[in-house]
Each structure stands twice: as C-alpha cells, then as structure tokens.
C-alpha positions as a LaTeX table, in Angstrom:
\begin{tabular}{lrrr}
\hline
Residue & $x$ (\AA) & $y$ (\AA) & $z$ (\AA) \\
\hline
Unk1 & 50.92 & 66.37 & 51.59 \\
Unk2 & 51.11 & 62.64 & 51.08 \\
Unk3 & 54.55 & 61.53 & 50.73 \\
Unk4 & 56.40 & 57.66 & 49.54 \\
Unk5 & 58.43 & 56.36 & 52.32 \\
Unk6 & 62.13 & 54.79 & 51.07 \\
Unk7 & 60.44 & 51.32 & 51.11 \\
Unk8 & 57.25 & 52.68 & 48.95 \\
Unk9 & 59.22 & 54.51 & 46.53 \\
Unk10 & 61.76 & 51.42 & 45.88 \\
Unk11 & 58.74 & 49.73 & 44.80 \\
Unk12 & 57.32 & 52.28 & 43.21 \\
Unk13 & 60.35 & 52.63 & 41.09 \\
Unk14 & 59.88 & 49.70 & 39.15 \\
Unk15 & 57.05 & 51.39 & 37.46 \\
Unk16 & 59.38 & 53.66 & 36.02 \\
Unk17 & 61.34 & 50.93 & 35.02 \\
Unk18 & 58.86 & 48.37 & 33.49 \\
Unk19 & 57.00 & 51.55 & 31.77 \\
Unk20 & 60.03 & 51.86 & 29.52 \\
Unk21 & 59.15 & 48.69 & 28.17 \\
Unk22 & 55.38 & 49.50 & 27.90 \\
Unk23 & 55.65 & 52.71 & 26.09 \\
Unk24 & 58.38 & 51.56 & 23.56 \\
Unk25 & 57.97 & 47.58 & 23.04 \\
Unk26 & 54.31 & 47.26 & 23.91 \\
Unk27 & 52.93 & 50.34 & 22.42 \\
Unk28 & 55.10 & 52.30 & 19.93 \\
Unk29 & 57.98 & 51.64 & 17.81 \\
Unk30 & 58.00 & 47.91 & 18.33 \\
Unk31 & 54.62 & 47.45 & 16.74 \\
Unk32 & 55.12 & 50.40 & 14.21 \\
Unk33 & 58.83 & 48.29 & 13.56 \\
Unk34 & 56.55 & 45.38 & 12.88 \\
Unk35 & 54.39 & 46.41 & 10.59 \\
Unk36 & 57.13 & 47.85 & 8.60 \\
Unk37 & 58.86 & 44.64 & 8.26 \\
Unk38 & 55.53 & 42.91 & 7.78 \\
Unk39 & 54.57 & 44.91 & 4.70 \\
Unk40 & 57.99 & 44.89 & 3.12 \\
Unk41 & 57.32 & 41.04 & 3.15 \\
Unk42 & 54.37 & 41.90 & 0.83 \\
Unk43 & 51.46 & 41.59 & 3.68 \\
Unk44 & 49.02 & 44.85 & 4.26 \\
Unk45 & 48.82 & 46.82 & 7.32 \\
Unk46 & 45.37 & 45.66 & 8.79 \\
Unk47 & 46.64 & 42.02 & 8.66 \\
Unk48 & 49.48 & 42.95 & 10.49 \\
Unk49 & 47.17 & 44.34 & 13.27 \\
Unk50 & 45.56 & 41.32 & 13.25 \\
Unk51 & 48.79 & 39.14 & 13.63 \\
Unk52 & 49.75 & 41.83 & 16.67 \\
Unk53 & 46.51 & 41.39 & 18.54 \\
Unk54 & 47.21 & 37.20 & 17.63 \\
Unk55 & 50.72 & 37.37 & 19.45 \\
Unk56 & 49.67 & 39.54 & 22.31 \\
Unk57 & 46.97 & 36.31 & 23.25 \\
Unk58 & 49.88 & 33.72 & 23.09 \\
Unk59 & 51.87 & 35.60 & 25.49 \\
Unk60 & 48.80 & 36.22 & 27.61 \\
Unk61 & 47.77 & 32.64 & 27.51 \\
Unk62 & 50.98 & 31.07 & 28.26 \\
Unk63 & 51.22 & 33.69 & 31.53 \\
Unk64 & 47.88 & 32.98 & 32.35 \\
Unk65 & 48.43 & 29.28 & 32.27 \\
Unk66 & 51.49 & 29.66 & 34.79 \\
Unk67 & 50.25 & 32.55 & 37.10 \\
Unk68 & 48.08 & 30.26 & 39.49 \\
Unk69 & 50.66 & 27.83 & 40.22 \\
Unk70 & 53.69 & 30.47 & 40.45 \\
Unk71 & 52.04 & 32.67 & 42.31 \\
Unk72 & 50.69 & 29.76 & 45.10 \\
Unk73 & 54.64 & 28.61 & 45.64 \\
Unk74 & 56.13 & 32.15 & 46.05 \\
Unk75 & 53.63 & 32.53 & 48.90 \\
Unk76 & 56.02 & 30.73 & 50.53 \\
Unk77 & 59.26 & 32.90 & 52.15 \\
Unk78 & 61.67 & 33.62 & 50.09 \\
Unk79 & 60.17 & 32.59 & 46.64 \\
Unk80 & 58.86 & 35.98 & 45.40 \\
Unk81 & 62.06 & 37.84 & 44.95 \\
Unk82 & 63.41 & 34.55 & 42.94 \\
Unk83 & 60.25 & 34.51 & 40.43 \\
Unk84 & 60.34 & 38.32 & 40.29 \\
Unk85 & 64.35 & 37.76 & 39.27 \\
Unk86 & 63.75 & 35.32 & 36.69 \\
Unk87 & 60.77 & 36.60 & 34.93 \\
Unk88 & 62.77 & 40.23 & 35.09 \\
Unk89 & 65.85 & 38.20 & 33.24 \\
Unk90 & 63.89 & 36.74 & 30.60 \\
Unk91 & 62.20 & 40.56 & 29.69 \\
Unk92 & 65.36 & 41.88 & 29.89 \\
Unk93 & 67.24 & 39.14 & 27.68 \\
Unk94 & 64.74 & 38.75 & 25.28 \\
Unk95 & 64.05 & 42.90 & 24.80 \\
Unk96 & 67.77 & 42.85 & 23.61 \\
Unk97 & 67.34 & 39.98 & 21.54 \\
Unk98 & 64.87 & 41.87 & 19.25 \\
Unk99 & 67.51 & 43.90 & 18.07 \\
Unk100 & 69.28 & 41.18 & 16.87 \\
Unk101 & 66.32 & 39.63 & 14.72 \\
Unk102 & 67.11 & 39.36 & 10.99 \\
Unk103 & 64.56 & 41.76 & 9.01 \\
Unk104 & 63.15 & 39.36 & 6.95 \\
Unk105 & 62.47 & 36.96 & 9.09 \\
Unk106 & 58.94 & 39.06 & 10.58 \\
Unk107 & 57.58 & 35.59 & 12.23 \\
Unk108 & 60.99 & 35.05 & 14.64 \\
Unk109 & 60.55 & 38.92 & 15.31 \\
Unk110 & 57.11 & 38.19 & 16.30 \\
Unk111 & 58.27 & 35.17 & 18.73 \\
Unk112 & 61.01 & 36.97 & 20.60 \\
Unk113 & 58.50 & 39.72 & 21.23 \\
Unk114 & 56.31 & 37.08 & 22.54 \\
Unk115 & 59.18 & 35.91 & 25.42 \\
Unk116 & 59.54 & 40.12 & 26.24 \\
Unk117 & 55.46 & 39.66 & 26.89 \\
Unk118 & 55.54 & 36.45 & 28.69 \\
Unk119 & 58.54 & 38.41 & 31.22 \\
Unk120 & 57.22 & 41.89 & 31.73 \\
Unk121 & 53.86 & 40.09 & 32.60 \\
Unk122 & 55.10 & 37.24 & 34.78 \\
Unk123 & 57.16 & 39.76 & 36.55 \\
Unk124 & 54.53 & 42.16 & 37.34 \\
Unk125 & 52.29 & 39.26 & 39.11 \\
Unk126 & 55.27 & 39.37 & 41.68 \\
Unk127 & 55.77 & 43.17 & 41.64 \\
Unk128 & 52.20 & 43.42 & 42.08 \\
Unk129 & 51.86 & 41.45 & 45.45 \\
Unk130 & 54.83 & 43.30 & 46.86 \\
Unk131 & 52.33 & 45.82 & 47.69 \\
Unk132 & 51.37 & 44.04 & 50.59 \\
Unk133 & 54.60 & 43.95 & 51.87 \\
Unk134 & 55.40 & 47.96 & 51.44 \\
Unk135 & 52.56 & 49.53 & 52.58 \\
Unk136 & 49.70 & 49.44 & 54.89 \\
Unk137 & 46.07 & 49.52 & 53.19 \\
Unk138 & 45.40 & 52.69 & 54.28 \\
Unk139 & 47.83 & 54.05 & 51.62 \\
Unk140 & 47.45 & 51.24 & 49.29 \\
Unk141 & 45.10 & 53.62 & 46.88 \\
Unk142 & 47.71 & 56.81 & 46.98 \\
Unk143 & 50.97 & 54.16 & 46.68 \\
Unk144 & 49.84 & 51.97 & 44.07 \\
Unk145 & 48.72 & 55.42 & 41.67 \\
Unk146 & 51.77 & 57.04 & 42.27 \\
Unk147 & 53.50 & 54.05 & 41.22 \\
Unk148 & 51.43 & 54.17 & 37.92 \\
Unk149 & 52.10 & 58.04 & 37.74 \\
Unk150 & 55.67 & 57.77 & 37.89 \\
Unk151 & 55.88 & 55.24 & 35.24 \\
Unk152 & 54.10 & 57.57 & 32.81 \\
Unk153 & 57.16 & 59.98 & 33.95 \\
Unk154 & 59.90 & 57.57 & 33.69 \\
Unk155 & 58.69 & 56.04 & 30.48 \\
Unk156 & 59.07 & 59.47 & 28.61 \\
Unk157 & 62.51 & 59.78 & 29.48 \\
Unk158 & 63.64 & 56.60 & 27.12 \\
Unk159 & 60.75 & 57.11 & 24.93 \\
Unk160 & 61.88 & 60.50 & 23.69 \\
Unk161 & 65.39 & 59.10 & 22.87 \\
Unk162 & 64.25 & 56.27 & 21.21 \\
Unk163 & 61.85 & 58.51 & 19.59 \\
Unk164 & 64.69 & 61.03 & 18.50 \\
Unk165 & 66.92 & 58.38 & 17.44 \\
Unk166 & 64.00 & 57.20 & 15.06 \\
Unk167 & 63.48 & 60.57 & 13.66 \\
Unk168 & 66.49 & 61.84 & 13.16 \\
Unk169 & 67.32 & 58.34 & 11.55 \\
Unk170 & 64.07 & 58.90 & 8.86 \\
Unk171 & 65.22 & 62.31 & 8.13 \\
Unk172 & 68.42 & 61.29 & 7.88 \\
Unk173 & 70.16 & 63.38 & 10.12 \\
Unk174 & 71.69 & 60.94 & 11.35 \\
Unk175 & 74.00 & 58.21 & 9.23 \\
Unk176 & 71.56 & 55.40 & 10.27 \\
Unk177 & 68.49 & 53.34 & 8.84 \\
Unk178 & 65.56 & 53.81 & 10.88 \\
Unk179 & 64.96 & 49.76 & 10.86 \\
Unk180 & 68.99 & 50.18 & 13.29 \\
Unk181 & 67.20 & 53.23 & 15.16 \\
Unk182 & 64.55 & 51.00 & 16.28 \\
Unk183 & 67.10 & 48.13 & 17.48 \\
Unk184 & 68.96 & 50.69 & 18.88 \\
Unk185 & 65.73 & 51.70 & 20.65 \\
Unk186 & 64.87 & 48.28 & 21.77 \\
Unk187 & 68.26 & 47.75 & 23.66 \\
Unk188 & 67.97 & 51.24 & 25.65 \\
Unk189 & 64.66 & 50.57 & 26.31 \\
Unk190 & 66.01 & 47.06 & 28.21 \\
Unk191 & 69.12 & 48.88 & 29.87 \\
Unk192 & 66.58 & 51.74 & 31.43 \\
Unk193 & 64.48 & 48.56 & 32.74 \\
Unk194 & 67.20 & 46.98 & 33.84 \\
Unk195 & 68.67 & 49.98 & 36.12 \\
Unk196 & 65.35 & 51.25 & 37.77 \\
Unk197 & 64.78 & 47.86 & 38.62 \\
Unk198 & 67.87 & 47.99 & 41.13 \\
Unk199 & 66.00 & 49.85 & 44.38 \\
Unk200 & 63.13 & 47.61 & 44.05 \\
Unk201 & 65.98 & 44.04 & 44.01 \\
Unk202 & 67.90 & 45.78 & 46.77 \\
Unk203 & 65.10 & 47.45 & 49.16 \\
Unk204 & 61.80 & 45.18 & 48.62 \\
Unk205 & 62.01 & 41.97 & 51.03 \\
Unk206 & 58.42 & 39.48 & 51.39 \\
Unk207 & 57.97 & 39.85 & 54.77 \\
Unk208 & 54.33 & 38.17 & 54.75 \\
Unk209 & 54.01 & 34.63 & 53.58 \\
Unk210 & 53.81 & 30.81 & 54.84 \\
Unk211 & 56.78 & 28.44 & 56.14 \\
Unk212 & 58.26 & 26.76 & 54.11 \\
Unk213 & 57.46 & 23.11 & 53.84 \\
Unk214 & 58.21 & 19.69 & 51.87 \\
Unk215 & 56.64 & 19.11 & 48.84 \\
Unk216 & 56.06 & 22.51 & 47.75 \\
Unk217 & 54.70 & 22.00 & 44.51 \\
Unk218 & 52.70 & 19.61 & 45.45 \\
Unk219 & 51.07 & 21.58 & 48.13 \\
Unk220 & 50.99 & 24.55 & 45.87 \\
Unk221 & 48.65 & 22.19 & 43.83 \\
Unk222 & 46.31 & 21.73 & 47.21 \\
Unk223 & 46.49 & 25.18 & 48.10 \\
Unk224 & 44.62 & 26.48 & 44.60 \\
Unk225 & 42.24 & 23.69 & 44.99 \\
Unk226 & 41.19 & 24.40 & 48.39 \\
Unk227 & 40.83 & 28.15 & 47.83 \\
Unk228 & 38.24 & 27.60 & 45.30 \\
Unk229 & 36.45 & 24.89 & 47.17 \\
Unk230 & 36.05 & 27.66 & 49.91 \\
Unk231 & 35.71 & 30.43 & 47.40 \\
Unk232 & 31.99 & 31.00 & 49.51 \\
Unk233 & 34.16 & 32.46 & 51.96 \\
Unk234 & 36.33 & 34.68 & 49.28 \\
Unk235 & 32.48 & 35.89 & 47.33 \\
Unk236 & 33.74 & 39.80 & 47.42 \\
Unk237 & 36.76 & 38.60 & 45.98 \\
Unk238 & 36.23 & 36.72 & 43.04 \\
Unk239 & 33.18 & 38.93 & 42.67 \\
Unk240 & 35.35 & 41.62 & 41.36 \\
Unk241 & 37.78 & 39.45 & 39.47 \\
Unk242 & 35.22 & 38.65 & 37.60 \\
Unk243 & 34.29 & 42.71 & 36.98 \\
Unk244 & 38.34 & 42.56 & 36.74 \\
Unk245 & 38.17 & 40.34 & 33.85 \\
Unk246 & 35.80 & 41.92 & 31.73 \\
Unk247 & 36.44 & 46.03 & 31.85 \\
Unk248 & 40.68 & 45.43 & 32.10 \\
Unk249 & 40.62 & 43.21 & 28.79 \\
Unk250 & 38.91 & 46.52 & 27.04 \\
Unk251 & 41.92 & 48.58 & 28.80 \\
Unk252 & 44.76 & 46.46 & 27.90 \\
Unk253 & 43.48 & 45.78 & 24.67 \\
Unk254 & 43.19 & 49.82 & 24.20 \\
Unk255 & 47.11 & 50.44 & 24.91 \\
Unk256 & 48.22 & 47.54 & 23.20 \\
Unk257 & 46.43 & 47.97 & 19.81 \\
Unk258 & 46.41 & 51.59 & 19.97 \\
Unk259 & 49.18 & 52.01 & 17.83 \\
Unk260 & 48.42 & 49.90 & 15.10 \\
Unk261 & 44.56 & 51.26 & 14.81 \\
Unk262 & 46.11 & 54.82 & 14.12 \\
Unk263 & 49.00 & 53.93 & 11.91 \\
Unk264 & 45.89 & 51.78 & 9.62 \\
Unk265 & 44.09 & 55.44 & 9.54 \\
Unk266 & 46.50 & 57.07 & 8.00 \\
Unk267 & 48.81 & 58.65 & 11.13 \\
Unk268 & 51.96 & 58.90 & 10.29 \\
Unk269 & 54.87 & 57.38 & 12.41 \\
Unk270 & 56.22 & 60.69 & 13.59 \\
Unk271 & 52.64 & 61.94 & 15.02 \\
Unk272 & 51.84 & 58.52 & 16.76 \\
Unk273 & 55.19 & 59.22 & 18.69 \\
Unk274 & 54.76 & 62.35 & 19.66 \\
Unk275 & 51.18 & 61.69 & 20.69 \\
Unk276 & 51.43 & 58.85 & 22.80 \\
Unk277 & 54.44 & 61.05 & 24.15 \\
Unk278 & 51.58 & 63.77 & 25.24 \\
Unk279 & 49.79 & 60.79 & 26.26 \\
Unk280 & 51.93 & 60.03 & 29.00 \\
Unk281 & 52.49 & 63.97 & 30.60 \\
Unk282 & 48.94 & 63.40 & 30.85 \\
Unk283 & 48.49 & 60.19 & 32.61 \\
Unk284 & 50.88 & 61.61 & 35.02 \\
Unk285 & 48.47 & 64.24 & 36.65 \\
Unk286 & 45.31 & 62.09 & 36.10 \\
Unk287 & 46.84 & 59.00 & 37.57 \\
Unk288 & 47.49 & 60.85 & 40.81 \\
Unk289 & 44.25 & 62.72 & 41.02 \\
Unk290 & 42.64 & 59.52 & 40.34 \\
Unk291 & 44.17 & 58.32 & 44.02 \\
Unk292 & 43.34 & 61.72 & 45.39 \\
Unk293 & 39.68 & 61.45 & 44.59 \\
Unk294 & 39.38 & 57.64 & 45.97 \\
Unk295 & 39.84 & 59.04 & 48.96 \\
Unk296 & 36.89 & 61.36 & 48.51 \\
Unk297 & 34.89 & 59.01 & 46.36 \\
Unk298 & 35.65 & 55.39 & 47.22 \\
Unk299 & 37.92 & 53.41 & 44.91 \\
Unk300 & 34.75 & 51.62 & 43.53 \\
Unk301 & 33.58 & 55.33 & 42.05 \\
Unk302 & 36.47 & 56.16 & 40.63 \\
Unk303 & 36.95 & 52.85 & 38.82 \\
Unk304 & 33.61 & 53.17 & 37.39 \\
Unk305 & 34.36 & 56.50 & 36.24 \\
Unk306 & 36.80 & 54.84 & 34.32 \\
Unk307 & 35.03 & 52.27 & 32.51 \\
Unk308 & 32.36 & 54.81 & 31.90 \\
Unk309 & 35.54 & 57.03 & 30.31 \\
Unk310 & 36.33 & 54.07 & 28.09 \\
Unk311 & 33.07 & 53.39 & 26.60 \\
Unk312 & 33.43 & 57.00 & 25.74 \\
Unk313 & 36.50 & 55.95 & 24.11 \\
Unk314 & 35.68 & 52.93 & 22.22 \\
Unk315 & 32.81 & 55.11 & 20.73 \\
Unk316 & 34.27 & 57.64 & 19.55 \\
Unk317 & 37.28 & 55.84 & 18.27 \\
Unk318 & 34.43 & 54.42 & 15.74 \\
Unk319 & 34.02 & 57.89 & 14.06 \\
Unk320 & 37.64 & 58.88 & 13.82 \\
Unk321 & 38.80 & 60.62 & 10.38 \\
Unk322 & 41.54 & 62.88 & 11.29 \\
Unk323 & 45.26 & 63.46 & 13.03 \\
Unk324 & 43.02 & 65.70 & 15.21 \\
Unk325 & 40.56 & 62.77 & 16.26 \\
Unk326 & 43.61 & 60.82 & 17.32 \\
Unk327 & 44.62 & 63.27 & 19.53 \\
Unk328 & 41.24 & 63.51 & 21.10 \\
Unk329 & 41.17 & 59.85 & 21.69 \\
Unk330 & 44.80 & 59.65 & 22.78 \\
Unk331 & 44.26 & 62.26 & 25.76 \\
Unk332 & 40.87 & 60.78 & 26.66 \\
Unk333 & 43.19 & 57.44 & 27.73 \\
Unk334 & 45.63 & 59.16 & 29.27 \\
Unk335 & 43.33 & 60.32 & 31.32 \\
Unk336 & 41.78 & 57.37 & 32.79 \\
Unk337 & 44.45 & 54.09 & 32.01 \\
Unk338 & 46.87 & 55.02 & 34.95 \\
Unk339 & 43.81 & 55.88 & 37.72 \\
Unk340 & 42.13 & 52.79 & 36.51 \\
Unk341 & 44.56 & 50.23 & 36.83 \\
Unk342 & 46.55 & 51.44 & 39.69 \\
Unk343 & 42.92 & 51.37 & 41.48 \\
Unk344 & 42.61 & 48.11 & 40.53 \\
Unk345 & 45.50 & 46.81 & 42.23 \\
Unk346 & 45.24 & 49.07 & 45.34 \\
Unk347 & 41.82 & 47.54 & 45.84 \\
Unk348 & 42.57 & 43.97 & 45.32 \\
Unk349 & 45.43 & 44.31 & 47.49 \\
Unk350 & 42.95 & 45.33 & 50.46 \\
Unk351 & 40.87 & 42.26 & 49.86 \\
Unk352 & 43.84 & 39.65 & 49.89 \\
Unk353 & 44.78 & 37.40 & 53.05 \\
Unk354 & 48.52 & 39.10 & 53.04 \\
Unk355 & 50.20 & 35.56 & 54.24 \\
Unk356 & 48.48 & 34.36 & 50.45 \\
Unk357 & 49.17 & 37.35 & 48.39 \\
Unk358 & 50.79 & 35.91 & 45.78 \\
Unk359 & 48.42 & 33.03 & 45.22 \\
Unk360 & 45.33 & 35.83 & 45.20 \\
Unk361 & 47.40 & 37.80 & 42.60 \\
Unk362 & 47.90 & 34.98 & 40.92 \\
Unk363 & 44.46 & 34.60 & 40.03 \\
Unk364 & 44.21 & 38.27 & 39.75 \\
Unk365 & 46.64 & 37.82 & 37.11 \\
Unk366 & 45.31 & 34.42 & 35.24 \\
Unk367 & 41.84 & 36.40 & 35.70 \\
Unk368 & 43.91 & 39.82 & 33.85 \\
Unk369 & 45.37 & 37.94 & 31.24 \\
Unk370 & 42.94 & 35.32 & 30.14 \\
Unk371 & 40.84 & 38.80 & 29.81 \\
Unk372 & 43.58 & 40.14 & 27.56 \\
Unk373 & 43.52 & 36.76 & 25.25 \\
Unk374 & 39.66 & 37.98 & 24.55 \\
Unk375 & 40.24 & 41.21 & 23.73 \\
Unk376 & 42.73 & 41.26 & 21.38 \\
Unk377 & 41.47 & 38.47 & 19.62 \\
Unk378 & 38.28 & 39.99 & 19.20 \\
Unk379 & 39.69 & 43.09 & 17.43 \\
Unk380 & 42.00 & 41.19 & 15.43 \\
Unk381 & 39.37 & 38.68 & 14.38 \\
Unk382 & 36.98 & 41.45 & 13.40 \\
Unk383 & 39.89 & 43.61 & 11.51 \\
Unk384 & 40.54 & 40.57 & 9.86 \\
Unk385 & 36.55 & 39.77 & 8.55 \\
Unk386 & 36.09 & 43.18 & 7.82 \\
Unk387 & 39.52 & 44.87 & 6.96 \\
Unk388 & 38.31 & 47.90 & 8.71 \\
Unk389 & 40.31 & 48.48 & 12.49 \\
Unk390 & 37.55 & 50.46 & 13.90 \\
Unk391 & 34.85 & 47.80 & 13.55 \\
Unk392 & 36.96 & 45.54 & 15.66 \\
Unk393 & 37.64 & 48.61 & 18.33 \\
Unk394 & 33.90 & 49.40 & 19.16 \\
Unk395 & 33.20 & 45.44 & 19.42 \\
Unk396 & 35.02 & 46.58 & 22.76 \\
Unk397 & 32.50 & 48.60 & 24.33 \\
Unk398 & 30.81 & 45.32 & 25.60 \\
Unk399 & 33.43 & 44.00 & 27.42 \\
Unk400 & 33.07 & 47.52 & 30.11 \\
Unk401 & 29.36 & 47.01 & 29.56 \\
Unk402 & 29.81 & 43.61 & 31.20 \\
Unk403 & 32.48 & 44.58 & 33.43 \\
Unk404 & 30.75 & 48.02 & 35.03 \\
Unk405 & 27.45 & 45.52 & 35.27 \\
Unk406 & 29.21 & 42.78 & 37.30 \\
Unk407 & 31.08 & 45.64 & 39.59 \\
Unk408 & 27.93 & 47.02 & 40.92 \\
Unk409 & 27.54 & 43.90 & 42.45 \\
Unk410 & 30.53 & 43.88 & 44.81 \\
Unk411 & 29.19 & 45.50 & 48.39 \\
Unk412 & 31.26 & 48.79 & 48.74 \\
Unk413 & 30.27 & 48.77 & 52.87 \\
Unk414 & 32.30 & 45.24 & 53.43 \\
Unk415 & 34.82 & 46.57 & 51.23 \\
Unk416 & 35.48 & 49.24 & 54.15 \\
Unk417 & 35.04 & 47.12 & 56.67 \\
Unk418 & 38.10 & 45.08 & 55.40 \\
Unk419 & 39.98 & 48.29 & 54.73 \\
\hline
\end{tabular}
C-alpha cells in the first residue's frame, strides 16, 4: 500500500489548507454572498455572473503577468519559501478583510476578493514546484493526487461549519443575519488556511535550485529569455503547456462559475451547499483512483479521460432543468477535477530541469492563468449577450476540444524515458 513519507505529507497538507479557501471563497458562499449584495443594489443575477467571471480574469491576469519573473528568481536558494510566505500573507490578510467590507459597497467587495485570488494563486506557483523537492518522480503521480484528495477532505471540514453557520443563520436558529454568517465564514475559512499551512512552513526546505548571484533580477530577466530562445530543446514541454492552456481554462472555469450557473437556474442556496459538499466526498475517492490508474494507464490516458469527462460535462450542463440535473453534473466533476489537475502537475513536474523548477512552473502557471482569463470571460461575455448562463457554459466545450487535440501531440515514449 502506497504510503506519504513526513516530508510528502507536510506538503501535501497544504492542500487541505488552501482547499478551505477554494471550496468556501472561490466556489460557494463567497460568490452566492455576492450576488446577494449585488441584487440588493438593484442589479439581476446573470449580470452578477458576468461581473464574477470579469473579476476572476483580473486576478488571473495580474498573476499571470508576475508568475514568469517570480518564479525565475525563487529558482535561486532560498527564495521560494519567501514568495510562498508572502503570497500566503496577502490570501490570508485579505480573506479576513472580506468580512469587514461594508454591504453596500458590492464593487470594494469585489476588489478585496480580487487580492484573496491574486494570493491563493501566486502561492500555489511556489507550492506547486515544491514537488520537486519532496518527492522523487517515481511517486510524483500518487503524491501530487493525494495531495488533491486530501484537500477535497480537509475542505469539508470548514465548509460544513461555514455552511451550518449560514443555515442556521437563514432559518434563524441562530440570533444572526446570514449576510454576518457569511463574514463569519470568510474569517474561519482564513484561520483553517492559516493553521494547515504550518507543516508545510516548518518541514518543506528548496533543496534544488541555482547559487545565488548579483543582479538577480536582472539575470532573472536573461534566464526567461534564454529559455525560450532554446525552447527547441524544451519541444515536449511547452508542447503540453500549450494542451495545459486550453483543457485547464475549461476546468477552472467549471469550479469557479459553478456556483453562480446553478443559483441563475433556480437552486436554492441551501442545495448548492450541500451539493458541492457531496461534491467533495466524491473527489476524494476519484482523485486517488485517478493516481492509481496512471500507474496502469500512463498519466497521458488518464488526463484525457478527463477532458473527455468534461466535454461530457459542458454538454449536458446545456440541457439542465432540475435540482436533480445539478446533482448529476455536480458528481460528474467531482469525479474528474481532482485526478485531472493533480495529473497535471505530477506530469509537468517530471518534465522540469529540478535546479529551474520554479521558472518552468512559472510558465506553467502564466500558461494556467492566462487560460483562466479566457474562460471566464467567455462565459461571462456570452451570459451577458444572451442573459442565458448555459449558452456561455457549452461555449466551453471547445476549449477541451482544442486542448485533448494539441495533447495527442506530446510523445508519451520520451515522456518515460524522462521519468
């Protein structure tokens, strides 16, 4: 049975921490909290979704922009941990700060949550190329989707506080509005973060990277400019970046609009919680398995497998009429998002010179999140034209048409000869 050493599951652990975030800010009552503040101001619900999707591209953009360049300097020793620090600060700060947002003021709401986007994300580049340093590639594919799995796990265990506290605040149960339940929620959701971040600060050193030198920004500068002036000798690489780009904009896009699309059909509040509660017992299992069967498979199968599962998605997210479709839907991405993007990473992280980490998952990251500008702004663009959500959600499909196309081009044979 395949077990985390102390080193793996340190890392690992900030899954569970960051998830927290994910499943609360990113994908539940922070949106939901949104668009309740958004159509007290007199605005309707689909052009809310439309000004989500608009803020989720200006935190994507502004990451994107600084990835290359942050991720080339903490190749050198002893600048990861700092960047990973800061960017973990700023999420932290700012997640707390969005309890203390006036109501009326929906646009300042929107900004803060903007800053808890721009530090979740600019963190994870870091986290992400800590993977060379834990683990050896052999277990790259089993580490990095057990990381995944327990985030699902340790997301839940906020989540369904915050999601009581929300409830029993609607019902009134409990002497509180539901608009304090949800600031309540937002400062839990930042002190969970917060503590499961400690194994990975105390435990996770860079042990690969360069010397330090003079001039470091500078140099940083040369650095990007020479890898893509050799980028013959990187072809694999960038090859599936640019796969990466296409099929994890439809994915991202997916979790991060999710909410919104059902609450615009007519779900109510209480059934998107418990749902995208479900949502995560399942991503546990499938996240794993998804590991499991790379083994078996190749990591190249299994990620098509998941784009394949998300056109399923996107299509029948078109037809959707019911609290029952929703459900459907919700399960089918539970079953795939975890496997998918933990795969992602695991293979990347074979690919990358270790001693440049950082500057590779830089690009990994600029190549991520310029994706995730497309995406959203596509949906919201469409939602907007149209006024119907699920127009914008099946303009998706093309982006893991393009992806799946462009990742049957990446050689699977020199992929195992690097492994």
């Amino acid at each position: 049975m395949f077990k985390l050493n102390k080193l793996e599951k340190s890392w690992a652990f900030y899954d569970w921490a960051n998830s927290a975030y994910t499943m609360t800010v990113t994908s539940t009552i922070m949106p939901l909290y949104f668009k309740s503040l958004f159509t007290k101001s007199g605005g309707n619900g689909a052009l809310s979704t439309a000004y989500w999707g608009y803020a989720n591209s200006i935190a994507t953009l502004i990451i994107a922009l600084l990835a290359p360049i942050l991720g080339t300097i903490a190749d050198y020793k002893g600048f990861k941990k700092k960047f990973f620090t800061v960017f973990v600060s700023l999420g932290l700060i700012t997640t707390v700060a969005l309890s203390f947002v006036d109501e009326q003021y929906w646009s300042i709401l929107l900004a803060c949550y903007i800053l808890t986007a721009i530090g979740f994300s600019g963190a994870n580049i870091f986290y992400d190329a800590f993977l060379v340093d834990v683990t050896t590639k052999d277990r790259m594919d089993k580490v990095s989707t057990y990381g995944f799995a327990l985030g699902y796990i340790g997301s839940t265990i906020p989540f369904i506080l915050c999601m009581a506290i929300v409830i029993l605040a609607g019902k009134n149960i409990i002497p509180i509005t539901v608009t304090l339940a949800c600031k309540v929620s937002f400062v839990l959701t930042a002190l969970w973060w917060a503590v499961f971040t400690l194994p990975m600060y105390k435990r996770v050193k860079q042990i690969h990277g360069i010397k330090r030198e003079k001039h470091v920004v500078k140099n940083s500068f040369a650095r990007i400019y020479k890898t893509f002036k050799d980028i013959k000798k990187h072809k694999k690489l960038f090859m599936f970046l640019l796969a990466y780009f296409f099929y994890i904009d439809g994915v991202s896009t997916i979790i991060k609009m999710a909410t919104s699309y059902g609450a615009d059909l007519g779900v109510s509040s209480t059934n998107l919680l418990v749902i995208l509660l479900v949502t995560q017992f399942v991503a546990f299992p499938c996240a794993i398995i998804y590991g499991k069967l790379a083994d078996k498979f190749s990591t190249l199968t299994m990620i098509y497998t998941g784009i394949i599962i998300y056109i399923i998605i996107c299509v029948y997210a078109y037809f959707l009429d019911s609290v029952l479709d929703f459900w459907i839907l919700a399960m089918l991405v539970g079953s795939s998002q975890g496997g998918i993007q933990a795969l992602s990473r695991s293979y990347f992280a074979k690919l990358v010179p270790k001693n440049n980490a950082n500057e590779f998952f830089g690009f990994y990251n600029v190549f991520g999140k310029f994706a995730a500008i497309m995406g959203p702004s596509l949906l919201g663009v469409i939602t907007h034209i149209t006024g119907k959500t699920n127009y914008g959600v099946c303009s998706i499909i093309l982006l893991f048409i393009i992806g799946g196309i462009l990742l049957t081009r990446v050689n699977k044979q020199s992929v195992k000869n690097v492994c």
